[in-house]
Every structure is written in C-alpha cells, then in structure tokens.
C-alpha positions in Angstrom: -234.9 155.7 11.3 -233.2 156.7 14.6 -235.0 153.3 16.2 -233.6 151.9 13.3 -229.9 152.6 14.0 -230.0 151.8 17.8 -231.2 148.3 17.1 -228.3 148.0 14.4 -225.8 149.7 17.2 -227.3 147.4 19.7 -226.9 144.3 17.6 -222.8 145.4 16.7 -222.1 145.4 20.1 -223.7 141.8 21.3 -222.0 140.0 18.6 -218.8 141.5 19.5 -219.2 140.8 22.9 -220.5 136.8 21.8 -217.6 137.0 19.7 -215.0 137.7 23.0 -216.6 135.1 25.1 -216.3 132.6 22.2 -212.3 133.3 22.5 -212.4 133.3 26.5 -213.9 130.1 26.5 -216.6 130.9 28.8 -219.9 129.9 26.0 -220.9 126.1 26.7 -219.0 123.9 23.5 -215.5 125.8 24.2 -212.4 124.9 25.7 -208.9 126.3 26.6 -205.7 123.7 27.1 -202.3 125.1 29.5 -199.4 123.2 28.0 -197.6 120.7 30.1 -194.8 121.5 31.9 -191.5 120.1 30.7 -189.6 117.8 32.9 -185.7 118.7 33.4 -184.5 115.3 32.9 -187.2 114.6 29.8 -187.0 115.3 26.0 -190.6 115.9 25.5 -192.1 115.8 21.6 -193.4 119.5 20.2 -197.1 119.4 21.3 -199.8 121.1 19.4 -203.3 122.5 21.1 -206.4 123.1 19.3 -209.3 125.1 20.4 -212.4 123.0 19.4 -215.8 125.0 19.2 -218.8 124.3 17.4 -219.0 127.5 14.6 -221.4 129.5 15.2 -223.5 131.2 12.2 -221.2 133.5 10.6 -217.8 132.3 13.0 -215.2 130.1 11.8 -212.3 129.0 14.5 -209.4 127.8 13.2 -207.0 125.3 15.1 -204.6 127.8 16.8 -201.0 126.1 17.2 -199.1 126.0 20.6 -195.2 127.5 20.1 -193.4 124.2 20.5 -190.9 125.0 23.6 -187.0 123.5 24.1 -186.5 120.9 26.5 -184.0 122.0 29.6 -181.5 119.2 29.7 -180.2 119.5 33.3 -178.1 116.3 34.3 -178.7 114.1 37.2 -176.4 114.5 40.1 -175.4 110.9 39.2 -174.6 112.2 35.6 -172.2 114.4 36.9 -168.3 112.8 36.6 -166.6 113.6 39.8 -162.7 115.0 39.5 -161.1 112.8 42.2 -158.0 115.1 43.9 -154.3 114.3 43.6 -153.7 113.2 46.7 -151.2 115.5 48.3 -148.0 114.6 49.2 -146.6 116.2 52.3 -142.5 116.3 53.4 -141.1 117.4 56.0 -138.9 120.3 55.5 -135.7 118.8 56.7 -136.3 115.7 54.3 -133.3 115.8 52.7 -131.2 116.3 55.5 -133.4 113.1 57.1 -132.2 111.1 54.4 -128.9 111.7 54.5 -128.3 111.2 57.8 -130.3 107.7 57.4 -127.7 107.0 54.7 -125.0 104.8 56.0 -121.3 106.4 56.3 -118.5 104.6 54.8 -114.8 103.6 55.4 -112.3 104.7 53.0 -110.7 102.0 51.0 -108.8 103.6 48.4 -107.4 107.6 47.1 -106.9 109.3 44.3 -105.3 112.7 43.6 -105.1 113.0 39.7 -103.1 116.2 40.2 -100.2 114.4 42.3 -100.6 111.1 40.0 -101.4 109.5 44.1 -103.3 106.6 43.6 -103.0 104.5 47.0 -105.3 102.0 49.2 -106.2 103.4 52.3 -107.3 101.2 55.9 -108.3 101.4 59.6 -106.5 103.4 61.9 -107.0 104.5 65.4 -105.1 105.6 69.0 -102.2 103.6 69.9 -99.2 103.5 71.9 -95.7 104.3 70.8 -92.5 102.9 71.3 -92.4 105.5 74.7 -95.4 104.2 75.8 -97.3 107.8 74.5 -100.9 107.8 73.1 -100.3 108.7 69.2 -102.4 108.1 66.0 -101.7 105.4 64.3 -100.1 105.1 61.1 -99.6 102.3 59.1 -97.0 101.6 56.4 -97.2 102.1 52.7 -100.7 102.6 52.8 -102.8 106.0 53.8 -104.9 105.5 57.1 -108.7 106.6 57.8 -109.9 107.4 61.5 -113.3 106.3 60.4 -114.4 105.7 64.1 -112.5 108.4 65.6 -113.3 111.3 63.2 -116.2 111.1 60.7 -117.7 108.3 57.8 -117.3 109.2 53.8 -120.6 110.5 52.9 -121.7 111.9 56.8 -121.5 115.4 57.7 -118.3 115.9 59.8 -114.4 115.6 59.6 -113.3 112.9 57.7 -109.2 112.5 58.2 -107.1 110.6 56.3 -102.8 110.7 57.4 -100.1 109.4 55.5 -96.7 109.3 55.7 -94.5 111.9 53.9 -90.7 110.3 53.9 -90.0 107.1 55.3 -87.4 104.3 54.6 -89.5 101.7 56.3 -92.9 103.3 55.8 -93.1 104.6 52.4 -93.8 108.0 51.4 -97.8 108.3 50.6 -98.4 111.7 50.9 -94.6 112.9 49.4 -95.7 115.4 46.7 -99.4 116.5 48.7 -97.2 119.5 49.4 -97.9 120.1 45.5 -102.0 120.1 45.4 -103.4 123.6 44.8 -107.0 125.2 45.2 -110.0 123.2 43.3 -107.5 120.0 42.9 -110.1 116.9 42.9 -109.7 114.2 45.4 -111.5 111.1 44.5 -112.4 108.4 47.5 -114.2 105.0 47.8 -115.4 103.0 50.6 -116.1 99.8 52.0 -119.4 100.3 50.4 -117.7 100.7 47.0 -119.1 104.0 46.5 -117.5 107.4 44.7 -117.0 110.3 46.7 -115.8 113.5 45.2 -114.0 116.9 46.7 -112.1 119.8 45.6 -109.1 121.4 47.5 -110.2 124.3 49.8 -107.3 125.2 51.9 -103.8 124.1 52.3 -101.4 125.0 55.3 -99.0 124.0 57.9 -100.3 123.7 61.4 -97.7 122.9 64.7 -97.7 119.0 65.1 -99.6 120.4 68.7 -102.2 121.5 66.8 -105.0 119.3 67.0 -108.2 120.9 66.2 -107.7 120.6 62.2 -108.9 116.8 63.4 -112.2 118.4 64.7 -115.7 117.6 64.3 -117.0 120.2 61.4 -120.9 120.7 60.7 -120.6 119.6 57.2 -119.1 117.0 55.5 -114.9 117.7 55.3 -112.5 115.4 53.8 -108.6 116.4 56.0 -105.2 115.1 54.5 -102.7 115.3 57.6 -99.0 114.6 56.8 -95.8 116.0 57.7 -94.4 119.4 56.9 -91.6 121.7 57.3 -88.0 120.9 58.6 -86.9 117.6 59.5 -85.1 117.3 62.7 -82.2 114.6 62.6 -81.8 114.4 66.3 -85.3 114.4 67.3 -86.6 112.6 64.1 -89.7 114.3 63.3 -91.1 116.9 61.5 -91.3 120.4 62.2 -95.0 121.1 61.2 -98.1 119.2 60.3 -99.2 119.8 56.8 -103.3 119.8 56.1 -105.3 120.1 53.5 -109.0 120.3 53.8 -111.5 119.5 51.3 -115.5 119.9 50.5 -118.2 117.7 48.0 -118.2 118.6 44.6 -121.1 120.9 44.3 -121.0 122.3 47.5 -120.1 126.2 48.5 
C-alpha cells in the first residue's frame, strides 16, 4: 500500500508539472504571441491572440483573448496649427510731441470773442518804421494783426500775438470792449489753413507800453491779445498802459 501511494504521489506531481510547461510554452506543439506595439500616429484594430496546442489526454486549452489596448493619438508636428504673434508695434515715447511739431503752424485769418460779440478778420503784421523814423509793430487799420513770423504759428507751441487797436478815428476800434473778457472766456481762431483753434482766458492785465516780454517765446502753445490800456494822453497821443490778455488750448491745464 505505501508503494502504492508514492507512485500515485509521484504521478500528481508530473502531470502538474506537464500541466505548467504546457502554459509556459516550452512542450514541442505550443506557442506564445507578444502583442504588437501600437504606433502613435496609427489607429490600430483590437487584436485577438490565441494559444494553439494540440490537447493532450485529459487537457483542454481554450483560446485565451488578448485585452484589446487604446490607440495613443499624438499629432504630427505638422498637425500642430501654429499661433502667428501680433506683430508689435513700437513708438517712441515723445510720439505725440513728434507729430505735433511735424504739424504745420498757421496764420490767423479771422477772431472771435463770443463774450465781447468781436467777430473781426485778422492779417500779417510785422516791424516797421513810424512816422519818426522809430522801429514799432505794425498795426493795420480796422482789422486785428498776427506776428505770425515774428512770434509763434496757431497750432505750434509758443507765443502767438495778436494786437488791435483800442480807439481810433482813422483806425477803428478792434479790441474796444477786450477790457471786458473775464477768466475761461473762449476765443475762437482760424488760419490760412482754415482750421478751428480754441482757447479760454487765463490772465488779463495792464503791462507799461515798455514792457515787452508778454510778446515772448513761451514753451507751450499761448494765444496774447495786446491793445491799449489805461489813460489817454492828449498831448503825447498814446496810451498809458498796454493791455494783455493771455490765453491756453481748450483742454489744456
């Protein structure tokens, strides 16, 4: 009996050890298949892989399926849409004040103080002599005068002056009532160019006919009314004072 039960022993253990080589693949009549790898770019079909075997006595296989795996889908660099940049557009800080200056300066044609109902053409003046043989500026009858080439153009930064006469009998009386404009008046004046420029009143005052240097150059763009002011003197036939009123741009400080 204990012979017997050895052999019985004995025999369990070679089947089971048939039985793991038949899985391994290593008996002649066996095989065992790796998948394919999938290809990024490539949609490949689920694949299925069967171990073949001819059954041994008492052994069935059955076909064992391979889990079907997800194609990767990676895009081709070519695939790939590329965002093209904005191109950048670069200006130079002082762009604005390049553009002004490139923009052409005009001569006044024509005033208007709404305040003061003044409505009057305006032309040319410049540095002429008088009937003593003195350097004056010139002023020109019925009519304000601009010192476009002397002082500053409409529209440029600098001291734009304007001068009219106050009381005349043979030169009319532009400027009679600018005594009357007050602080944030609007001045209205075209050019040559037949374009709008707009100030407001920012000072008024009397200055000593002497006093020239309300007629200089100023960093940013002035608009000066010059006429006469004060007493008149009968014997010397002038004015006492100069009267001046400075303007700025609508808009600006």
């Amino acid at each position: 009996m204990t012979r017997l039960g050895n052999a019985l022993v004995f025999s369990g253990v070679l089947v089971a050890i048939l039985a793991l080589a038949w899985q391994l693949g290593v008996l002649p009549g066996s095989r065992y298949e790796i998948p394919a790898p999938v290809a990024a770019s490539e949609v490949l079909a689920p694949t299925v892989t069967t171990v073949t075997s001819t059954p041994g006595p008492g052994l069935a296989v059955e076909p064992v399926p391979t889990p079907t795996v997800a194609p990767a889908v990676v895009a081709s660099p070519s695939a790939v849409p590329l965002l093209t940049p904005a191109p950048m557009v670069l200006a130079a800080a002082d762009a604005d004040d390049r553009a002004e200056a490139a923009s052409p300066g005009g001569y006044a044609v024509r005033l208007v103080i709404p305040a003061i109902d003044l409505d009057t053409q305006v032309k040319q003046g410049g540095i002429v002599r008088d009937s003593h043989g003195d350097l004056v500026w010139e002023t020109l009858p019925f009519v304000a005068v601009h010192y476009g080439d002397l002082t500053s153009l409409l529209g440029k930064p600098g001291n734009a002056v304007i001068a009219g006469h106050v009381v005349t009998i043979r030169e009319g009386n532009v400027f009679r009532l600018l005594y009357k404009v007050a602080h944030d008046d609007h001045i209205v004046v075209w050019d040559d160019l037949d374009r709008k420029h707009e100030y407001r009143v920012v000072d008024a005052k009397l200055v000593a006919p002497s006093d020239v240097s309300v007629m200089a150059p100023t960093s940013e763009e002035t608009l000066t009314l010059i006429t006469c002011g004060g007493t008149f003197d009968p014997v010397k036939r002038e004015f006492s004072d100069r009267l001046i009123v400075t303007a700025r741009p609508l808009g600006a400080e």
